[in-house]
LUMTORNU-54503 format. One line per 8 residues: number of its first residue (from 1); their letters; for each residue x, y, z of N, C-alpha, C, O. Coordinates in steps of 0.02 Angstrom, whole numbers, padded with zeros to 5 digits. Atoms other than C-alpha are relative to their C-alpha. Example, Ala and Ser with C-alpha at 12.3 -4.5 7.8 and 13.67 -1.06 7.14 Angstrom:
# LUMTORNU-54503
1 = AS = 00045/-00059/00000/00615/-00225/00390/00045/00060/00000/00097/00059/00033  -00042/-00059/-00003/00684/-00053/00357/-00039/00055/00037/-00014/00110/00045 $
***
This chain:
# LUMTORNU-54503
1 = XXXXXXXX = 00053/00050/00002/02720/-00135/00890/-00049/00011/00058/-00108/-00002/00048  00024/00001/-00065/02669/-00099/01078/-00058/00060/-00024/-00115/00060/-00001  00034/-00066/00002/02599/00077/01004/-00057/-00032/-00038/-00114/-00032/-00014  00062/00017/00037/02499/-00008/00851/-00067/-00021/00070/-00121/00001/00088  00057/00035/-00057/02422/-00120/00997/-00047/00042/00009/-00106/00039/-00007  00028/-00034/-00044/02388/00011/01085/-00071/00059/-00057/-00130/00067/-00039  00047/-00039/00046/02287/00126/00945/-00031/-00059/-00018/-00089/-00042/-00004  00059/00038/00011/02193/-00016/00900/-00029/-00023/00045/-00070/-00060/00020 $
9 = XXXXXXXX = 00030/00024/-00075/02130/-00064/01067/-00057/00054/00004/-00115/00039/-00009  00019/-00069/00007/02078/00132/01085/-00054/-00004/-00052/-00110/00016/-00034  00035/-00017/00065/01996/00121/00905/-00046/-00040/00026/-00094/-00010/00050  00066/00074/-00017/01882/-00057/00953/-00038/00035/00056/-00099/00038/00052  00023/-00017/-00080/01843/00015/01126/-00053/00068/-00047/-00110/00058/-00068  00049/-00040/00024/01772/00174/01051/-00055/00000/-00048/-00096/00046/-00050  00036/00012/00049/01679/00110/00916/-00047/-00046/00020/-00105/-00034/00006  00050/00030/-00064/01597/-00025/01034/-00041/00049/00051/-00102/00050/00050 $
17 = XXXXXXXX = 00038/-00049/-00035/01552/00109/01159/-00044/00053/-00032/-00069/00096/00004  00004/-00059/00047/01490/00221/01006/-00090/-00044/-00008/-00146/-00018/-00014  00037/00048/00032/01386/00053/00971/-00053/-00003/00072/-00114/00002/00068  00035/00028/-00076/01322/00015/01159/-00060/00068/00025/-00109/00066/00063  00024/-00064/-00030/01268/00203/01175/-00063/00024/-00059/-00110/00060/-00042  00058/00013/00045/01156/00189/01010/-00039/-00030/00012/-00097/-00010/00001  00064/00058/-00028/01064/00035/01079/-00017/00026/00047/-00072/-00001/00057  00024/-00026/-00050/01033/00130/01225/-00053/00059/-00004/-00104/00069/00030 $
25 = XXXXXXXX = 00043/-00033/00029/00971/00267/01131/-00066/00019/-00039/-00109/00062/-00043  00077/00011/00046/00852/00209/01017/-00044/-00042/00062/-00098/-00063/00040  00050/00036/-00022/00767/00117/01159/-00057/00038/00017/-00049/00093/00045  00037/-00033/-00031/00608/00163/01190/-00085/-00012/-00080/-00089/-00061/-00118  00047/-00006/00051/00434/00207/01060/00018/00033/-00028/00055/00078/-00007  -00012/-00049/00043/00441/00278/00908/-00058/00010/-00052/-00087/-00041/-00070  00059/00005/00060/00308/00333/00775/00015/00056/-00053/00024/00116/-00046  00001/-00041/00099/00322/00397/00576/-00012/00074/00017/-00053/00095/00057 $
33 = XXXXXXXX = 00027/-00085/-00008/00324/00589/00565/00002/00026/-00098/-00023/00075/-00125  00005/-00026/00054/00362/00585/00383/00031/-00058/-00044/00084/-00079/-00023  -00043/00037/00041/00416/00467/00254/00025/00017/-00089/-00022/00022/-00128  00001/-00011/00047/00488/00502/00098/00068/-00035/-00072/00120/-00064/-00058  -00009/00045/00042/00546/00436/-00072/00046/00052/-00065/00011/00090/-00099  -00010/-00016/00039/00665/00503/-00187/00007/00116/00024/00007/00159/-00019  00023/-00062/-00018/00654/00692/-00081/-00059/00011/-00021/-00057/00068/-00046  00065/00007/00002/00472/00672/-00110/-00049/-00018/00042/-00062/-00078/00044 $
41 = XXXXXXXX = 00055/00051/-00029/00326/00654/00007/-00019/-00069/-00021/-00017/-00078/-00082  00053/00029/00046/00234/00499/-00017/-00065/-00005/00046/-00080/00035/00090  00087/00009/-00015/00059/00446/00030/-00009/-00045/00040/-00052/-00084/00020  00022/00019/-00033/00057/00364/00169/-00017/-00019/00076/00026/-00007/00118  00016/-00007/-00083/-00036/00325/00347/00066/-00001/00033/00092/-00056/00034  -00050/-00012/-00026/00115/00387/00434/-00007/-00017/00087/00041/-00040/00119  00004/00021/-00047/00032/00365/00600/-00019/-00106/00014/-00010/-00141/00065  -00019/00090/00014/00015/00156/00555/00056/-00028/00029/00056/-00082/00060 $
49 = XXXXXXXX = -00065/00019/00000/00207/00163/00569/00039/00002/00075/00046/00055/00105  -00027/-00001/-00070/00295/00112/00736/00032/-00037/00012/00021/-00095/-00006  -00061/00043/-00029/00440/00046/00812/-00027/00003/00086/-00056/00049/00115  -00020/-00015/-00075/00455/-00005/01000/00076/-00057/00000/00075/-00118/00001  -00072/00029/-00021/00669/-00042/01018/-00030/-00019/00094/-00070/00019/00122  -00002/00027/-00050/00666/-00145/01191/00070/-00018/00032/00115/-00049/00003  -00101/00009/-00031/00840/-00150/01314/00011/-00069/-00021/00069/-00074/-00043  -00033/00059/00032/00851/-00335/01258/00010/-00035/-00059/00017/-00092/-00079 $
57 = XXXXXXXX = -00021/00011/00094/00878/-00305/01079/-00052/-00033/-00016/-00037/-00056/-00071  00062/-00021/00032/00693/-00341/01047/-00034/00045/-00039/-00009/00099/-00026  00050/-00048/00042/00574/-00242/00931/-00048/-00027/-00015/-00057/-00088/-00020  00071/00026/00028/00416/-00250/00878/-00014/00059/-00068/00007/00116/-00057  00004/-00052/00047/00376/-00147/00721/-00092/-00012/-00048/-00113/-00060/-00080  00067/00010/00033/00187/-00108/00656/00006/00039/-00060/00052/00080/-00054  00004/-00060/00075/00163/-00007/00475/-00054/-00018/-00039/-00096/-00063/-00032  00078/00017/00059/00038/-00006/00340/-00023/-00074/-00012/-00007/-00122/00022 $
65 = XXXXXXXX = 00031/00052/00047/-00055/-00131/00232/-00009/-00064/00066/-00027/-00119/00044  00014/00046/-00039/-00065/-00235/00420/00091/-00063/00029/00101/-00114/00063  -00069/00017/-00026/00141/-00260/00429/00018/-00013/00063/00003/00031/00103  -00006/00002/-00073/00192/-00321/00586/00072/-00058/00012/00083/-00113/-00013  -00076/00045/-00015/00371/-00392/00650/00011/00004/00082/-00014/00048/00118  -00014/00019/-00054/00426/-00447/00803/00070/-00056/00000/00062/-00114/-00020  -00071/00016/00028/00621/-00501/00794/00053/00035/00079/00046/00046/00139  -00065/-00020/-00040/00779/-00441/00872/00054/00061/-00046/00050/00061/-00107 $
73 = XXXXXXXX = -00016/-00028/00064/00893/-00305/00794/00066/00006/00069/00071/-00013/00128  -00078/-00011/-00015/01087/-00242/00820/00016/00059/-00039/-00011/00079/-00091  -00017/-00050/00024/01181/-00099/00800/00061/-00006/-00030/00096/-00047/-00001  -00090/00016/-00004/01363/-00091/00720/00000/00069/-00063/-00017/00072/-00122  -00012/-00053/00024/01410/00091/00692/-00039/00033/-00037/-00073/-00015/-00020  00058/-00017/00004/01272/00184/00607/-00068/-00023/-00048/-00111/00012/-00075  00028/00040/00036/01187/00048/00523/-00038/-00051/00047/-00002/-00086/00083  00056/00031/-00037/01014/-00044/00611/00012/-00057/-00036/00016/-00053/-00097 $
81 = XXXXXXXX = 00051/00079/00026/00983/-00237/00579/-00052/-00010/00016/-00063/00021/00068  00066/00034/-00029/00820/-00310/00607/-00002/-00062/-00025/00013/-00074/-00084  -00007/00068/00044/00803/-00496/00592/-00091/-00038/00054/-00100/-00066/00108  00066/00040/-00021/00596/-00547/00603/00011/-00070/00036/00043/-00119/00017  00000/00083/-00026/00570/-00690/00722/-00074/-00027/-00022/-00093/-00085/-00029  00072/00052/00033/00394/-00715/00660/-00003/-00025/-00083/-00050/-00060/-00102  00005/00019/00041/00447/-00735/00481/00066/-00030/-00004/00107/-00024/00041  -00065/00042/00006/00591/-00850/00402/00035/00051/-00075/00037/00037/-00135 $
89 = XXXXXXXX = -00005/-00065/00050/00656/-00673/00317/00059/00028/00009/00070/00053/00064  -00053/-00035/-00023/00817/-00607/00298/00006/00064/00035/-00035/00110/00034  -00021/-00088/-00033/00906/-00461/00401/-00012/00049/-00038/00005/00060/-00097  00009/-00076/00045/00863/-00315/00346/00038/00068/00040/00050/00072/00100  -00064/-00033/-00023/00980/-00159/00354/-00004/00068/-00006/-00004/00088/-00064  00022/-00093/00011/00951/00037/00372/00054/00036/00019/00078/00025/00075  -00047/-00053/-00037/01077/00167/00392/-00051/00050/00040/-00105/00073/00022  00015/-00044/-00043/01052/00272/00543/00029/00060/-00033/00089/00064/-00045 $
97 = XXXXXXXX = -00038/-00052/00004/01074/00433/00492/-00020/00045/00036/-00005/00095/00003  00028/-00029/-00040/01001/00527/00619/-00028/-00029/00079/-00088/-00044/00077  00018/00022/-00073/00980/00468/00826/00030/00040/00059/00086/00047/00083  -00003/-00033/-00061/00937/00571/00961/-00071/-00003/00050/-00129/-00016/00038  00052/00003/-00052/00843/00581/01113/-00078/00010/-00033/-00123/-00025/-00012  00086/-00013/00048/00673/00632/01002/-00010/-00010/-00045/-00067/00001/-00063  00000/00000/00042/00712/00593/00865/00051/-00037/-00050/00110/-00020/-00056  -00018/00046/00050/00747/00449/00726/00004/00005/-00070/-00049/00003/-00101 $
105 = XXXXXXXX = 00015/00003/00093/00789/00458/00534/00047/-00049/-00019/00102/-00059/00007  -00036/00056/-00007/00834/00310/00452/-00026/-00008/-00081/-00084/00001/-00102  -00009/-00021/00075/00881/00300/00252/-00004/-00077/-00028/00044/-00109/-00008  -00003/00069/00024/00834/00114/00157/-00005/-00003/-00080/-00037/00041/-00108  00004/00013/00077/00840/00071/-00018/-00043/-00051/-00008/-00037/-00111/00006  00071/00051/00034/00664/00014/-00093/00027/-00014/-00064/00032/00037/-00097  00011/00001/00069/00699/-00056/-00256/00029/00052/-00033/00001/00093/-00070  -00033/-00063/00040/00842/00053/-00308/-00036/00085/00031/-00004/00134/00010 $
113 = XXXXXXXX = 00012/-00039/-00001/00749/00189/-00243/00023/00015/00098/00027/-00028/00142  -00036/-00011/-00081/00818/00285/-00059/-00069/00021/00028/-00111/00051/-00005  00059/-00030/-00021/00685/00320/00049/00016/00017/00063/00046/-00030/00089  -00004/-00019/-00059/00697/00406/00211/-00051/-00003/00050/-00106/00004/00024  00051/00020/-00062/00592/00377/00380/00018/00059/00036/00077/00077/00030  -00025/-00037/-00043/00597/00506/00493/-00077/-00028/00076/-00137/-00034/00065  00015/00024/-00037/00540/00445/00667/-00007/00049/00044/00032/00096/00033  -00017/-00027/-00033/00486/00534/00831/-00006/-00055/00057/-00020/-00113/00044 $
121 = XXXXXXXX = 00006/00050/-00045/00491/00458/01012/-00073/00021/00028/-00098/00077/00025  00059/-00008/-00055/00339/00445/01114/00020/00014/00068/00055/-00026/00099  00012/-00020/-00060/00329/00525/01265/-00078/-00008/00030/-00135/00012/00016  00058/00033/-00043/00230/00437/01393/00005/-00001/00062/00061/-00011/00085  00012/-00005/-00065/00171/00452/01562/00017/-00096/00018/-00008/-00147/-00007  00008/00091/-00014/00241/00277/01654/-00037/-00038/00002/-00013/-00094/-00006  00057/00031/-00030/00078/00208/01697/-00018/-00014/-00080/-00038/-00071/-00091  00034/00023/00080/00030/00212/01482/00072/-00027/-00031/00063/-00052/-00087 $
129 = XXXXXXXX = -00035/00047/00039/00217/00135/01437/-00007/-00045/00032/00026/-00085/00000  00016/00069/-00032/00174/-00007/01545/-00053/-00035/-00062/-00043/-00089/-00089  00072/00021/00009/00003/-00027/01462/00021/00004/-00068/-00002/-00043/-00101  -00019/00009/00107/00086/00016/01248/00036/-00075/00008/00018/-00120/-00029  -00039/00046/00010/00227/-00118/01311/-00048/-00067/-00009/-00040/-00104/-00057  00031/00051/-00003/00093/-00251/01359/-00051/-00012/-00062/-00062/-00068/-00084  00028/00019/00083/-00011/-00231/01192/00039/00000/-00034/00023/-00029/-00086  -00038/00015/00087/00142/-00217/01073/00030/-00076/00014/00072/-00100/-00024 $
137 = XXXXXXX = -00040/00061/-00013/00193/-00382/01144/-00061/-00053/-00025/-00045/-00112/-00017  00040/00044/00055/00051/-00473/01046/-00003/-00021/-00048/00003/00025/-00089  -00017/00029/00071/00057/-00574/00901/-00040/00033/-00059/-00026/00011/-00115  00030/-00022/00049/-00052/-00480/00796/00003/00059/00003/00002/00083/00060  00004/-00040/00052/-00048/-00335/00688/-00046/00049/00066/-00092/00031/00102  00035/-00051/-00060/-00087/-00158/00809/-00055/00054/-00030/-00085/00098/00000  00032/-00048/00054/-00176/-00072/00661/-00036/-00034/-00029/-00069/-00012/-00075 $
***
């Protein structure tokens, strides 16, 4: 019994730390490098599309047609939540299938259909993430 304990302690612990080291990871800017539908390009302003993850489980997210969220999100093993605080909208849920230092891809189901995101990070001189953080922190739409 002492052993089960003990492998499940081991198992939680690593899968928490697996979890803590993802949120740490994705923090930062991110912008669209490709989106696609079905292994298909599709058609659209790819530079529109942007995440900024924030260390206190904040986000802000801009994209086409004038989309704009501002919420909180969570990680639990390689699956993103996002839950809008400016709308009264359920969680919404993406598998991570791809997070690394430069680079984001992240797989959602439109309407039966899979669509993939592929994300890069922004690299910024400190003095201009000061100055992205203080405009994405506005209530309106960055596009």
């Amino acid at each position: 019994m002492t052993r089960l304990t003990f492998i499940l302690a081991t198992l939680l612990y690593t899968i928490s730390s697996c979890t803590a080291e993802y949120e740490r990871t994705i923090e930062g800017n991110w912008f669209a490098d490709a989106l696609t539908e079905g292994g298909k390009p599709l058609e659209v302003d790819a530079d529109a599309v942007q995440f900024e993850f924030k260390s206190n489980n904040e986000y802000v997210f801009n994209g086409t047609l004038n989309a704009h969220e501002v919420g909180t999100f969570r990680i639990r093993q390689n699956y993103l939540f996002t839950k809008d605080g400016l709308k009264n909208a359920p969680e919404k849920v993406v598998r991570i299938d791809r997070l690394t230092v430069d680079s984001l891809i992240l797989t959602m189901n439109d309407r039966g259909k899979e669509r993939v995101l592929t994300l890069l990070r922004l690299q910024m001189e400190p003095d201009m993430q000061h100055r992205f953080r203080k405009f994405s922190n506005f209530q309106k739409p960055m596009f």
